[in-house]
Backbone as XML, in Angstrom:
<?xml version="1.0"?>
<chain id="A" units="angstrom">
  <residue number="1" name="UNK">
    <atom name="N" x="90.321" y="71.138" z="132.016"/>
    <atom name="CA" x="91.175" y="71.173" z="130.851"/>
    <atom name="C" x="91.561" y="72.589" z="130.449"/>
  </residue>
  <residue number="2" name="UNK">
    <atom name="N" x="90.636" y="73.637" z="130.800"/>
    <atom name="CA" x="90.466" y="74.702" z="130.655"/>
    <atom name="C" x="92.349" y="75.019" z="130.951"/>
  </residue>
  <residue number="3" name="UNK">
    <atom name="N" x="92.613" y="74.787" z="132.063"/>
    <atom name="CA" x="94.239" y="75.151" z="132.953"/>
    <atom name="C" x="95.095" y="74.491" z="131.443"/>
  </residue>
  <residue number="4" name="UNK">
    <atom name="N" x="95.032" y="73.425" z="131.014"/>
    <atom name="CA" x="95.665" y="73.214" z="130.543"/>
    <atom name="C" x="96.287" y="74.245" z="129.617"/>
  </residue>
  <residue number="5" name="UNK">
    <atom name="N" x="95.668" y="74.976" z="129.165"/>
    <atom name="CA" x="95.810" y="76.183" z="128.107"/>
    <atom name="C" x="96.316" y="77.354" z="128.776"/>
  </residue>
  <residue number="6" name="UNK">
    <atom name="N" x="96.031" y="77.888" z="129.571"/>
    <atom name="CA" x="96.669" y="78.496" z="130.602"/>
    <atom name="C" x="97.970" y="78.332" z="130.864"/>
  </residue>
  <residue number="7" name="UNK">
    <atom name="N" x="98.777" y="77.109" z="130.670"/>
    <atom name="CA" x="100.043" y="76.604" z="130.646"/>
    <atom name="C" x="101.269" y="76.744" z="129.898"/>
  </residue>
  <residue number="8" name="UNK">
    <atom name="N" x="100.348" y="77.645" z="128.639"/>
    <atom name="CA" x="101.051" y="77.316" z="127.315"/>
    <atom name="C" x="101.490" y="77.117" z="126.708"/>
  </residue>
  <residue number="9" name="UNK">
    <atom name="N" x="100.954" y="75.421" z="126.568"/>
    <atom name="CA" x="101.632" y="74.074" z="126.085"/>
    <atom name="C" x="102.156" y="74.725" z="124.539"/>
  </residue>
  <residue number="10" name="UNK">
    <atom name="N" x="103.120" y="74.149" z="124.279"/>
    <atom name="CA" x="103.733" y="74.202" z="122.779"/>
    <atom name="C" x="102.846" y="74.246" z="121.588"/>
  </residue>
  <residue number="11" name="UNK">
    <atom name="N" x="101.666" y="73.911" z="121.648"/>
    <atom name="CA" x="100.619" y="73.608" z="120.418"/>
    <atom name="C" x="100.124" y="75.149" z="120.331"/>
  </residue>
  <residue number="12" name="UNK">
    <atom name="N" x="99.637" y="75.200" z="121.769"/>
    <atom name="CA" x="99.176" y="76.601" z="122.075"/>
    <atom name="C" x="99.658" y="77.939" z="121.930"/>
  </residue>
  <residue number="13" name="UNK">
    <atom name="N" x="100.751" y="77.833" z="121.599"/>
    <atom name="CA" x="102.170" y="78.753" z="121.507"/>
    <atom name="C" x="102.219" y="79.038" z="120.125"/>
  </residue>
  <residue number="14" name="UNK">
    <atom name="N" x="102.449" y="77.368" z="119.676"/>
    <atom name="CA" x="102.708" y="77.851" z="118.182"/>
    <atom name="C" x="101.234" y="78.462" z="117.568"/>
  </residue>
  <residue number="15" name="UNK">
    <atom name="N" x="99.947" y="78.085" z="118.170"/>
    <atom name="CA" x="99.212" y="78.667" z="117.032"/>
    <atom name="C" x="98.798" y="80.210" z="117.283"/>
  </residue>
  <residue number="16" name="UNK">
    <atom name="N" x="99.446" y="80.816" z="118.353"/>
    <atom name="CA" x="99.241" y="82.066" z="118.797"/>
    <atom name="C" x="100.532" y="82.879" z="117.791"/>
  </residue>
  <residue number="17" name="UNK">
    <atom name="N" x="101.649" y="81.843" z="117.852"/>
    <atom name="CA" x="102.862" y="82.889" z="116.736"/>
    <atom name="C" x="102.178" y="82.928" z="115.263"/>
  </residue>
  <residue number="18" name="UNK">
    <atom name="N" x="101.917" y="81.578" z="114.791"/>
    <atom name="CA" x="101.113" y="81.906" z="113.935"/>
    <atom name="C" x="100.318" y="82.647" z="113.617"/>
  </residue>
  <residue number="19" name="UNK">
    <atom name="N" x="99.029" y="82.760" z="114.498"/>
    <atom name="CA" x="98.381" y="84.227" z="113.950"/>
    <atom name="C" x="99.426" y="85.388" z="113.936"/>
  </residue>
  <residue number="20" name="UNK">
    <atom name="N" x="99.804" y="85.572" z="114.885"/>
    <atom name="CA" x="100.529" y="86.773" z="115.031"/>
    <atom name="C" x="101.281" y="87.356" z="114.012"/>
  </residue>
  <residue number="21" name="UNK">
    <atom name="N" x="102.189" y="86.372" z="113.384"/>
    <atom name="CA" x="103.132" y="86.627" z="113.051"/>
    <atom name="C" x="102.450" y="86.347" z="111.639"/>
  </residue>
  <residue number="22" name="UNK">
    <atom name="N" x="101.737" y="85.566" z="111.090"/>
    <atom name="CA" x="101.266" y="85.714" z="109.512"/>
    <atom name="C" x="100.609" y="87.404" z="109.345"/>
  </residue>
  <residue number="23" name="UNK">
    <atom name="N" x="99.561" y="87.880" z="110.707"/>
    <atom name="CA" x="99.213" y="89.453" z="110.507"/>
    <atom name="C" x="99.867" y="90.210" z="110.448"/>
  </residue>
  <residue number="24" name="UNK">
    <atom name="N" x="101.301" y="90.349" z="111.282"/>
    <atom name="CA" x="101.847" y="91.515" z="111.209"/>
    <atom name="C" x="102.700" y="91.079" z="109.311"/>
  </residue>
  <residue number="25" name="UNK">
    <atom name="N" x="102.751" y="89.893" z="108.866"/>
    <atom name="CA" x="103.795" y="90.045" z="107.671"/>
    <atom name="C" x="102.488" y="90.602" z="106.532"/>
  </residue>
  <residue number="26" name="UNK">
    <atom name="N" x="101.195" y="90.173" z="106.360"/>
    <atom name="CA" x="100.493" y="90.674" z="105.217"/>
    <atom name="C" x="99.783" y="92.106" z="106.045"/>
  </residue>
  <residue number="27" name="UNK">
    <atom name="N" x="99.792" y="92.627" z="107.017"/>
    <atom name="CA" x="98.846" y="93.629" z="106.903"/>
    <atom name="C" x="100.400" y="95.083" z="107.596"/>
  </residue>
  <residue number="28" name="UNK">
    <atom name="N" x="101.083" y="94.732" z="107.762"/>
    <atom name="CA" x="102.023" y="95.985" z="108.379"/>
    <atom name="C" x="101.860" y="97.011" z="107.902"/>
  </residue>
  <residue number="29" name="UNK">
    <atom name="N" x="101.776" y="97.029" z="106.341"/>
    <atom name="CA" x="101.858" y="98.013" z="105.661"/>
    <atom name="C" x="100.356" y="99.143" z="105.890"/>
  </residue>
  <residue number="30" name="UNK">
    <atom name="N" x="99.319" y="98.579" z="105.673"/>
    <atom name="CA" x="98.109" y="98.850" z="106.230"/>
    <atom name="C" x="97.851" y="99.699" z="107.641"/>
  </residue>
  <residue number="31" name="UNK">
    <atom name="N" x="98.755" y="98.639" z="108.348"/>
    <atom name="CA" x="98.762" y="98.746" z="110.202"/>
    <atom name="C" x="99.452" y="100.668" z="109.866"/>
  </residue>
  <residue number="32" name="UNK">
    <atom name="N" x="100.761" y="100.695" z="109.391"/>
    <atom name="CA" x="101.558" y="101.410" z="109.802"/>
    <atom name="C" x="100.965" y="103.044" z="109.102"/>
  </residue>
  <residue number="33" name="UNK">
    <atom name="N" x="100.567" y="102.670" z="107.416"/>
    <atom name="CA" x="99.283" y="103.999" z="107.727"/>
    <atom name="C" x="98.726" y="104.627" z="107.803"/>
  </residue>
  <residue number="34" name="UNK">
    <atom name="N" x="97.823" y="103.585" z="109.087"/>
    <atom name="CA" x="96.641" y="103.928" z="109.409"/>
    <atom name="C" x="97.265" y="104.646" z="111.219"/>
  </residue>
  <residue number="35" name="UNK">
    <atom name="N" x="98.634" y="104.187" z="111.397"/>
    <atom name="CA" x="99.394" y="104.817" z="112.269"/>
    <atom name="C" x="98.975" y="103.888" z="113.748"/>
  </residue>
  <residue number="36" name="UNK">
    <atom name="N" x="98.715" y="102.482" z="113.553"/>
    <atom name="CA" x="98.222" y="101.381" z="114.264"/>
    <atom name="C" x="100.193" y="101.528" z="114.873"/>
  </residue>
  <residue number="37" name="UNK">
    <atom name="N" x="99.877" y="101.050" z="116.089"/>
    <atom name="CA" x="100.975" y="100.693" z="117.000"/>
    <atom name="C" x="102.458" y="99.540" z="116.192"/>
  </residue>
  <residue number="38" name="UNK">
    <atom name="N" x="103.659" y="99.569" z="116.296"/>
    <atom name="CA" x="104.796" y="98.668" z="115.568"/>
    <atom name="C" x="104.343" y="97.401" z="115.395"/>
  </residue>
  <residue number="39" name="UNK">
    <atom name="N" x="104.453" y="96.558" z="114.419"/>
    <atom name="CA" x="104.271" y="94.914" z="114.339"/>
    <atom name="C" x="105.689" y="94.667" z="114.731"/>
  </residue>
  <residue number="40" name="UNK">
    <atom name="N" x="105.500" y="93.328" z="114.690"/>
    <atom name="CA" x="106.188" y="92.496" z="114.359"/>
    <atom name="C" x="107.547" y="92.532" z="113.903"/>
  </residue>
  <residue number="41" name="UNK">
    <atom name="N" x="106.876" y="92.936" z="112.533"/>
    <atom name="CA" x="108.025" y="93.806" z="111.350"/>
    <atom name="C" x="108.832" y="94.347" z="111.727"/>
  </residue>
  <residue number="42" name="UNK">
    <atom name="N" x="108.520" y="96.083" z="112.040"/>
    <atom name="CA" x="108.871" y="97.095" z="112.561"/>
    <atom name="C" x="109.752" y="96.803" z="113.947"/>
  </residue>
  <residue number="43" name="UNK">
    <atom name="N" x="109.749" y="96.198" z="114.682"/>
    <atom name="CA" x="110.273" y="95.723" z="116.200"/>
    <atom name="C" x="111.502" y="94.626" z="115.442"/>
  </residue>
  <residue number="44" name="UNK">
    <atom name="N" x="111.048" y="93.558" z="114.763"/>
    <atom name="CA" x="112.158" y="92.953" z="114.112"/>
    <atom name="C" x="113.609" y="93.601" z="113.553"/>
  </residue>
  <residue number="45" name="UNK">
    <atom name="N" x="112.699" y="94.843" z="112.919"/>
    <atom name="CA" x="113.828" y="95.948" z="111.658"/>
    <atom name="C" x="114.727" y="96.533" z="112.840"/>
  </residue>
  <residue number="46" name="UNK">
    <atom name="N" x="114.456" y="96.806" z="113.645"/>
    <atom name="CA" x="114.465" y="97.851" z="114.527"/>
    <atom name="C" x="115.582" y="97.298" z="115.461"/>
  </residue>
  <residue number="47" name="UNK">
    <atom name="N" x="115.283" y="96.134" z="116.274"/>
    <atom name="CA" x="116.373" y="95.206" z="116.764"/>
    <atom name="C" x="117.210" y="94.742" z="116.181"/>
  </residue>
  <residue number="48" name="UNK">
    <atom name="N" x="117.027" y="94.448" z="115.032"/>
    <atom name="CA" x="118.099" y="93.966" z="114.596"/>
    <atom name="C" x="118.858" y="94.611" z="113.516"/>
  </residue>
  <residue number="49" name="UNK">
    <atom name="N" x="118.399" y="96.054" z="112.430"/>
    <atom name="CA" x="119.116" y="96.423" z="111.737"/>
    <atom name="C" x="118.861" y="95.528" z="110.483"/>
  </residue>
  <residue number="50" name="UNK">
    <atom name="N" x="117.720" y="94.755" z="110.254"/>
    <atom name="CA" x="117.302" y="94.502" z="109.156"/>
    <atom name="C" x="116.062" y="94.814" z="108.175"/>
  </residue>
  <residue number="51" name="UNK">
    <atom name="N" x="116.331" y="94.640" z="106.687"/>
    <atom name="CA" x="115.514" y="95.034" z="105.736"/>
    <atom name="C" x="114.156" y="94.136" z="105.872"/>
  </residue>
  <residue number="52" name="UNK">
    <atom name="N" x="113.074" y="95.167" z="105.493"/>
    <atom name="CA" x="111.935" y="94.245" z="105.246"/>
    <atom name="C" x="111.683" y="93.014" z="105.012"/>
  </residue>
  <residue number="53" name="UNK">
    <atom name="N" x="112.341" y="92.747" z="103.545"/>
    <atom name="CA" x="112.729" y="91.407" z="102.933"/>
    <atom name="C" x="113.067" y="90.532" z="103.931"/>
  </residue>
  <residue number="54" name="UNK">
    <atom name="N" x="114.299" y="90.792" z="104.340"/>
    <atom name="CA" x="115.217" y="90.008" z="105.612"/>
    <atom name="C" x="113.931" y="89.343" z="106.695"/>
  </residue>
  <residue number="55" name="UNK">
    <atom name="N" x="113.502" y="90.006" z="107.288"/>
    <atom name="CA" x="112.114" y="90.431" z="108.070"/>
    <atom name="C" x="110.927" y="89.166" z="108.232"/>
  </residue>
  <residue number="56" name="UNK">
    <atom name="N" x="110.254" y="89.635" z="106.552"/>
    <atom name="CA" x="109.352" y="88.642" z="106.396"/>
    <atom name="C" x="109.924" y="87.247" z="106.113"/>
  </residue>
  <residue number="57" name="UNK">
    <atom name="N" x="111.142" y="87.169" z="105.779"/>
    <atom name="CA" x="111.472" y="85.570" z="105.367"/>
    <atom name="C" x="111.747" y="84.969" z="106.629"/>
  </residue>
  <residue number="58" name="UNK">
    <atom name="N" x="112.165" y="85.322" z="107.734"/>
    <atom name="CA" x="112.600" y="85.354" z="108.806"/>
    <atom name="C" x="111.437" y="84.892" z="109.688"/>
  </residue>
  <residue number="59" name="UNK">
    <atom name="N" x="110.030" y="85.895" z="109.539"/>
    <atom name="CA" x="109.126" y="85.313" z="109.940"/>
    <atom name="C" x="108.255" y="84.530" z="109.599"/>
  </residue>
  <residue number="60" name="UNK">
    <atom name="N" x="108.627" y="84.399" z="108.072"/>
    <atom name="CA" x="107.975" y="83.125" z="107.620"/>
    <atom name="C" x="108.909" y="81.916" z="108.008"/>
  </residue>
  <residue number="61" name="UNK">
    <atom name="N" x="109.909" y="81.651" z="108.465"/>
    <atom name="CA" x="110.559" y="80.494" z="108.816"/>
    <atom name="C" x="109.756" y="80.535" z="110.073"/>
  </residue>
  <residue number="62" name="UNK">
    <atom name="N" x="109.700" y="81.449" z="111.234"/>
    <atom name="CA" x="108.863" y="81.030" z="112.549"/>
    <atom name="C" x="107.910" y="80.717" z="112.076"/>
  </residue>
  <residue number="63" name="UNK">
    <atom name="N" x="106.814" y="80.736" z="110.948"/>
    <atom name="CA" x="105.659" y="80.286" z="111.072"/>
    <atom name="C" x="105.883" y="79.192" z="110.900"/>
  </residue>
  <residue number="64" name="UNK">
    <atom name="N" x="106.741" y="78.837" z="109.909"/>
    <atom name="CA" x="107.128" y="77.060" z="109.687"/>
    <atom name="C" x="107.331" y="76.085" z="110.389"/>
  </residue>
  <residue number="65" name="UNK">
    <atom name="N" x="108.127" y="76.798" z="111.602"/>
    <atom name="CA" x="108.646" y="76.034" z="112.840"/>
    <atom name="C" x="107.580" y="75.627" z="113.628"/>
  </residue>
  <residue number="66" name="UNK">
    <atom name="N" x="106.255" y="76.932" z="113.782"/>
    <atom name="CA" x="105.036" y="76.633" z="114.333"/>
    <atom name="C" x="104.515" y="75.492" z="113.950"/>
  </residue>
  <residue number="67" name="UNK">
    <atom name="N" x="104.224" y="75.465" z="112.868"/>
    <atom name="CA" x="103.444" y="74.358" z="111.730"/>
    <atom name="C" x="104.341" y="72.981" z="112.326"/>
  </residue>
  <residue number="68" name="UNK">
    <atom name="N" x="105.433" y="73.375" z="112.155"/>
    <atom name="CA" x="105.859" y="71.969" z="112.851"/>
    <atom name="C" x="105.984" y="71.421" z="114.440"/>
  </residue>
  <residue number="69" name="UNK">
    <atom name="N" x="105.794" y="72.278" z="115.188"/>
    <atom name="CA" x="105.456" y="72.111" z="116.968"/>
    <atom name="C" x="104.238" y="71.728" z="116.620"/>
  </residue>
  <residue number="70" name="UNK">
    <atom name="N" x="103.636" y="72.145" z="116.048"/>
    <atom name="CA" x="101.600" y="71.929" z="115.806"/>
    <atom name="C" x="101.610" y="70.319" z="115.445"/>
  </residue>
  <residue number="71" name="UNK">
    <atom name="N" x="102.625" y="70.050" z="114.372"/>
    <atom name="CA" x="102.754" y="68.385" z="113.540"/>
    <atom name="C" x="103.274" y="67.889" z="114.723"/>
  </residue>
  <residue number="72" name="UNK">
    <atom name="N" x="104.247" y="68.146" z="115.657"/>
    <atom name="CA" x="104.277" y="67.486" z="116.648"/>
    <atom name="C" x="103.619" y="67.451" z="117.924"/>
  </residue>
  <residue number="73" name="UNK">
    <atom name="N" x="102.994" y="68.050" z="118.216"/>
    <atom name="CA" x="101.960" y="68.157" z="119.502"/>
    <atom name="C" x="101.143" y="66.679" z="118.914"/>
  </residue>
  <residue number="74" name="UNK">
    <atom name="N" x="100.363" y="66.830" z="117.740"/>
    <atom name="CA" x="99.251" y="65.875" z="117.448"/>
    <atom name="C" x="99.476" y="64.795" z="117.014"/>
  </residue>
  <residue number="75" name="UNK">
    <atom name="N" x="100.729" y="64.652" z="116.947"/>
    <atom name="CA" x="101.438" y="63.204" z="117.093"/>
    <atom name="C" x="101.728" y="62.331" z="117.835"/>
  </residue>
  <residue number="76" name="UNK">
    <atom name="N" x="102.061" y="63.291" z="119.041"/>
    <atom name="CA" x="102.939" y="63.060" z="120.358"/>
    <atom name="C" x="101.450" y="62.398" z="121.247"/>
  </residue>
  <residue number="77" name="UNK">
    <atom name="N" x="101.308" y="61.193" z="121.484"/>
    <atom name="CA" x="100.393" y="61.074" z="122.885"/>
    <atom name="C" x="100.569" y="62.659" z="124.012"/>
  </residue>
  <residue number="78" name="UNK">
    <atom name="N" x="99.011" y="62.504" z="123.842"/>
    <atom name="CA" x="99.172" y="63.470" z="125.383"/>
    <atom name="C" x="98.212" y="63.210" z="126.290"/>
  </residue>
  <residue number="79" name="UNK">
    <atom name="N" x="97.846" y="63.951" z="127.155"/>
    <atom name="CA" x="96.769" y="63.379" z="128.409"/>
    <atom name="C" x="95.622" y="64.157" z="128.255"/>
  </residue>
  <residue number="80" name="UNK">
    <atom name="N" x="95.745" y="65.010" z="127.280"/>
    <atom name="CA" x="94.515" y="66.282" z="126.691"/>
    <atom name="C" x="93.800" y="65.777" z="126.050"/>
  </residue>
  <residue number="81" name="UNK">
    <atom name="N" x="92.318" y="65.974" z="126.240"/>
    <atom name="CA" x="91.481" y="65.053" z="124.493"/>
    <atom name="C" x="91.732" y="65.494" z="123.506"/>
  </residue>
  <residue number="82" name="UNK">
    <atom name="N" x="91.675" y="64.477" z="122.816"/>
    <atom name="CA" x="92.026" y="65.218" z="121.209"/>
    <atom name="C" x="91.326" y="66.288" z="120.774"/>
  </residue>
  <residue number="83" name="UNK">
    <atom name="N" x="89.838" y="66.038" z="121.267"/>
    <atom name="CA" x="89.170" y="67.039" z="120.670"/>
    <atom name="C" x="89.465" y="68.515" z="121.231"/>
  </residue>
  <residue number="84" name="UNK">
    <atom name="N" x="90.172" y="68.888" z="122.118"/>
    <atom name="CA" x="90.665" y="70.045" z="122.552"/>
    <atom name="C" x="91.853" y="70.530" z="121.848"/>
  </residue>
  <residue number="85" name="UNK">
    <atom name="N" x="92.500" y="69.410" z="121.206"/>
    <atom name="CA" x="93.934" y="69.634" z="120.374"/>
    <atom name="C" x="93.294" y="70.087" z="118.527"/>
  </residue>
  <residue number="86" name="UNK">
    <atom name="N" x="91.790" y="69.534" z="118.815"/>
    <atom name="CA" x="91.788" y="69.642" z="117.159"/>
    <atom name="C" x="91.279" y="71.383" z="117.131"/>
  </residue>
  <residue number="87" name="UNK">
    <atom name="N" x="90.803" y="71.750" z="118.214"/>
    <atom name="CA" x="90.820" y="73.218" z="118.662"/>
    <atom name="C" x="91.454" y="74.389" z="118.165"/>
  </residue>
  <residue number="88" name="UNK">
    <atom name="N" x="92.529" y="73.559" z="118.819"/>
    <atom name="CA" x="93.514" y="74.744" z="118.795"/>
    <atom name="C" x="94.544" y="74.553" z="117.462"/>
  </residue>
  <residue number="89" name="UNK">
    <atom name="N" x="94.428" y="73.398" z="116.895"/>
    <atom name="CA" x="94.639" y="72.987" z="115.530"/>
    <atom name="C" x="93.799" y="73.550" z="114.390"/>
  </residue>
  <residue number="90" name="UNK">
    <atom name="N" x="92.662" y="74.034" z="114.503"/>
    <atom name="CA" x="91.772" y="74.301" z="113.817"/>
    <atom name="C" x="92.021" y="76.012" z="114.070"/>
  </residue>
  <residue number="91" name="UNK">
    <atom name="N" x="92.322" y="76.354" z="115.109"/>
    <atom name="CA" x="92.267" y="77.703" z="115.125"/>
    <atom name="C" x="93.505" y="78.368" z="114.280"/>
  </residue>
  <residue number="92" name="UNK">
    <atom name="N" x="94.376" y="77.434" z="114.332"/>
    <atom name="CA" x="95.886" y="77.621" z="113.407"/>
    <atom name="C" x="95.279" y="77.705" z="112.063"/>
  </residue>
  <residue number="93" name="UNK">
    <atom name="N" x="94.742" y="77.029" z="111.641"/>
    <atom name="CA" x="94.163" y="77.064" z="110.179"/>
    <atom name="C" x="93.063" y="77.618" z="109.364"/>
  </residue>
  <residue number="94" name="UNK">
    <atom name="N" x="92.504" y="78.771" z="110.596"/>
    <atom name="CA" x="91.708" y="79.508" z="110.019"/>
    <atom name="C" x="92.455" y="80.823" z="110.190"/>
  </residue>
  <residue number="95" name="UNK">
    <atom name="N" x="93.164" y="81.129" z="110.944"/>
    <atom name="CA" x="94.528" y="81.783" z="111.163"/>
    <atom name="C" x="95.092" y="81.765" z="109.724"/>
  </residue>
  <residue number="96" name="UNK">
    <atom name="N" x="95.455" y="81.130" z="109.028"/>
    <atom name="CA" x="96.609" y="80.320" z="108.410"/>
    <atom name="C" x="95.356" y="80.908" z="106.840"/>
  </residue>
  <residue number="97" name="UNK">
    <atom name="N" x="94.652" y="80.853" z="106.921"/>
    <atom name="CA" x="93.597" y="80.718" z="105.901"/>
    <atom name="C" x="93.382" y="82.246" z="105.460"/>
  </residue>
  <residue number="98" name="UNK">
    <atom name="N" x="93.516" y="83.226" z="106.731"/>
    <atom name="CA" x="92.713" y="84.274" z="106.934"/>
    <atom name="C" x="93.789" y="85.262" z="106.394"/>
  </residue>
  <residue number="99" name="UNK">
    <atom name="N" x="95.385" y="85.357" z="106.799"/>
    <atom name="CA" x="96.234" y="85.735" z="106.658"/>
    <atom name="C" x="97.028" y="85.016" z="105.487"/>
  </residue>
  <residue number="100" name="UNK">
    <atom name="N" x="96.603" y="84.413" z="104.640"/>
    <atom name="CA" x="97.475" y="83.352" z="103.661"/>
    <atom name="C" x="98.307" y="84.645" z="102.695"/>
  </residue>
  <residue number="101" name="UNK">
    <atom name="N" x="97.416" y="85.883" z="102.142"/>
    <atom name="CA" x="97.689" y="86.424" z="101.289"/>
    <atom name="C" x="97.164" y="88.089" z="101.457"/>
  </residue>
  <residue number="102" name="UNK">
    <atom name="N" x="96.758" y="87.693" z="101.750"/>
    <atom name="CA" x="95.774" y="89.259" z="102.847"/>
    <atom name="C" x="95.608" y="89.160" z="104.120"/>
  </residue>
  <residue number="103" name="UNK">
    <atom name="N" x="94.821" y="90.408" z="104.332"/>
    <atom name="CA" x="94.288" y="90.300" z="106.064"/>
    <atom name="C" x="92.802" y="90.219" z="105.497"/>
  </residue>
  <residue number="104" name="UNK">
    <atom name="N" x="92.878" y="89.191" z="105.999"/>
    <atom name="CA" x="91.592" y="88.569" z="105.569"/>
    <atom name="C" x="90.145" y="89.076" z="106.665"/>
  </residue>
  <residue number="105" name="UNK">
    <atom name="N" x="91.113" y="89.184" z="107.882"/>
    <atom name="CA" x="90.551" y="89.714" z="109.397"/>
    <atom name="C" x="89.652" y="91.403" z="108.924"/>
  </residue>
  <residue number="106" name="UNK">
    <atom name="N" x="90.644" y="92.077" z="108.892"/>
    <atom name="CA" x="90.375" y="93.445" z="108.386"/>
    <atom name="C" x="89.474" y="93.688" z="107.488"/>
  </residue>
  <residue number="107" name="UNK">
    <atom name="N" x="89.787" y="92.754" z="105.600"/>
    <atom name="CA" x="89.077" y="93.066" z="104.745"/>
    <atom name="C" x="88.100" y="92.174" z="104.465"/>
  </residue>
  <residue number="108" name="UNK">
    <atom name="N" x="87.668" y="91.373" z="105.706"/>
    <atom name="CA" x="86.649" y="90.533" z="105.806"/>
    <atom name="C" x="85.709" y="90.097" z="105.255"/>
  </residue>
  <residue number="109" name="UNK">
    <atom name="N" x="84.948" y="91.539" z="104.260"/>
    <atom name="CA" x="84.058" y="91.247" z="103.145"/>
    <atom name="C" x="84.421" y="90.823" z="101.565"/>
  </residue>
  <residue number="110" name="UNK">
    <atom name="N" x="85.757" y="91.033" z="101.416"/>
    <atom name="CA" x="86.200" y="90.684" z="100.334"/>
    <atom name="C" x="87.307" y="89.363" z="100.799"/>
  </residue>
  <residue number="111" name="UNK">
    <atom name="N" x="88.098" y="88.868" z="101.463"/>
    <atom name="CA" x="88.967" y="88.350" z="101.353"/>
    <atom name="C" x="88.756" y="87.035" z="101.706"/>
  </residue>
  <residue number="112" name="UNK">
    <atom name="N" x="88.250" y="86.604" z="102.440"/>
    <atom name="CA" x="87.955" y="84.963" z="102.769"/>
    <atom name="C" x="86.515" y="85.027" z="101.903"/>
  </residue>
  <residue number="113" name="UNK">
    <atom name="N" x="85.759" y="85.454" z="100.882"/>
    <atom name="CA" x="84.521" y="84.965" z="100.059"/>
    <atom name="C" x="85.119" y="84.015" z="99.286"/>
  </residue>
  <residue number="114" name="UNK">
    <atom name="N" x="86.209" y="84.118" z="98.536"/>
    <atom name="CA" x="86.557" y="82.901" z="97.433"/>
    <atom name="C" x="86.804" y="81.785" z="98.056"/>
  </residue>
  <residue number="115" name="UNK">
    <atom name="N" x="87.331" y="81.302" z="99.170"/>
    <atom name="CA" x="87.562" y="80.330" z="100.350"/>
    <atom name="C" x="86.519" y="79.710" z="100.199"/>
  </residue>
  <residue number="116" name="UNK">
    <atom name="N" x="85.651" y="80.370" z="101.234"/>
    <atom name="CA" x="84.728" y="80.001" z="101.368"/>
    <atom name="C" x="83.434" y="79.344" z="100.298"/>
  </residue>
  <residue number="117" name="UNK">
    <atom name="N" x="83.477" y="80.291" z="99.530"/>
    <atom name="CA" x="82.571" y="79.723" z="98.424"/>
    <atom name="C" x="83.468" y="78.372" z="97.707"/>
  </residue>
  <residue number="118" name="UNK">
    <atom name="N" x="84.822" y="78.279" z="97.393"/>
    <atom name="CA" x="85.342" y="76.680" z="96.750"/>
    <atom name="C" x="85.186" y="75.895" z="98.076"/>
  </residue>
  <residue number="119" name="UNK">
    <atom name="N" x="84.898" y="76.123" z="99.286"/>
    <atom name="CA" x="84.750" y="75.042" z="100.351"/>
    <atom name="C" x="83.330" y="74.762" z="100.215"/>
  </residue>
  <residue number="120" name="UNK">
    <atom name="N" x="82.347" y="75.800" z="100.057"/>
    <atom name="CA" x="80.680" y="75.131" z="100.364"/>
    <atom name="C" x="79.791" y="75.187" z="99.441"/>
  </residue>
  <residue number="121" name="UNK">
    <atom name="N" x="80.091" y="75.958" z="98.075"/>
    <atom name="CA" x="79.234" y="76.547" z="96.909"/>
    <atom name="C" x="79.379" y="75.767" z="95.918"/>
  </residue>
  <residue number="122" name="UNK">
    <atom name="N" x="80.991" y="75.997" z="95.552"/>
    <atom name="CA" x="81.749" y="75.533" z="93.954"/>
    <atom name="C" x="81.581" y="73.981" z="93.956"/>
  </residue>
  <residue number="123" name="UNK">
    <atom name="N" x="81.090" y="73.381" z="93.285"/>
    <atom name="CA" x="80.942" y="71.912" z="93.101"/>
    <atom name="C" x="82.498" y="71.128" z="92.670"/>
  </residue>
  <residue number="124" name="UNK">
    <atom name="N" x="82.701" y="70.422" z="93.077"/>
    <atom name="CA" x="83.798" y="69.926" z="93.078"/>
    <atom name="C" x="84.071" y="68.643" z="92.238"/>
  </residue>
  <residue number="125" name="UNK">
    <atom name="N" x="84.588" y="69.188" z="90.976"/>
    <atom name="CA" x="84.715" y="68.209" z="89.454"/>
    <atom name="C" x="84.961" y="66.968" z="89.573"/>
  </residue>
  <residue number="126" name="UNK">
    <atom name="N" x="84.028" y="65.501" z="89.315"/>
    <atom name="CA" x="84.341" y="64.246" z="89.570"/>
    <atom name="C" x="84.870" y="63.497" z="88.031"/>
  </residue>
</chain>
């Protein structure tokens, strides 16, 4: 099954733009510096002669599109076990989690604690 991924089926695709593309829109500024190599961003502006703004909305529509190859992969019968799809589904959403509002990756000790603690700590009001 391993090959299968190797292939890189559409599920697999989208959850790789996803990371990608949620890091370079919350951390560029950070990236650029600390004098870290062009994102995303920067390569976007650059090709095409557009503003930041322009930029991130732009790549927030690819993440959308991801989100939706992802809604359709796990819809679609396939010949893969599911449990290999909930994988790479799951990896989108800690992706998705990590980068929501920060770089969660980077500032690791501060930025995914509130997450985490309303997922396993905070009691949940009945």
């Amino acid at each position: 099954m391993l090959d299968w991924v190797f292939t890189m089926p559409k599920i697999v695709k989208a959850s790789a733009i996803i990371c990608r593309l949620m890091d370079d829109i919350v951390g560029h500024k950070d990236e650029q510096e600390r004098g870290h190599v062009a994102s995303a961003i920067e390569c976007y502006m650059k090709q095409y002669g557009a503003s930041e703004k322009e930029v991130i909305e732009e790549l927030n529509k690819q993440v959308t599109d991801a989100w939706k190859d992802i809604n359709e992969e796990c819809l679609n019968p396939t010949p893969v076990p599911k449990p290999l799809i909930a994988r790479v589904l799951n990896y989108a959403r800690v992706m998705a989690v990590l980068y929501k509002d920060v770089d969660g990756y980077t500032n690791a000790p501060i930025a995914p604690k509130d997450s985490v603690a309303s997922l396993l700590v905070d009691p949940v009001p009945i």
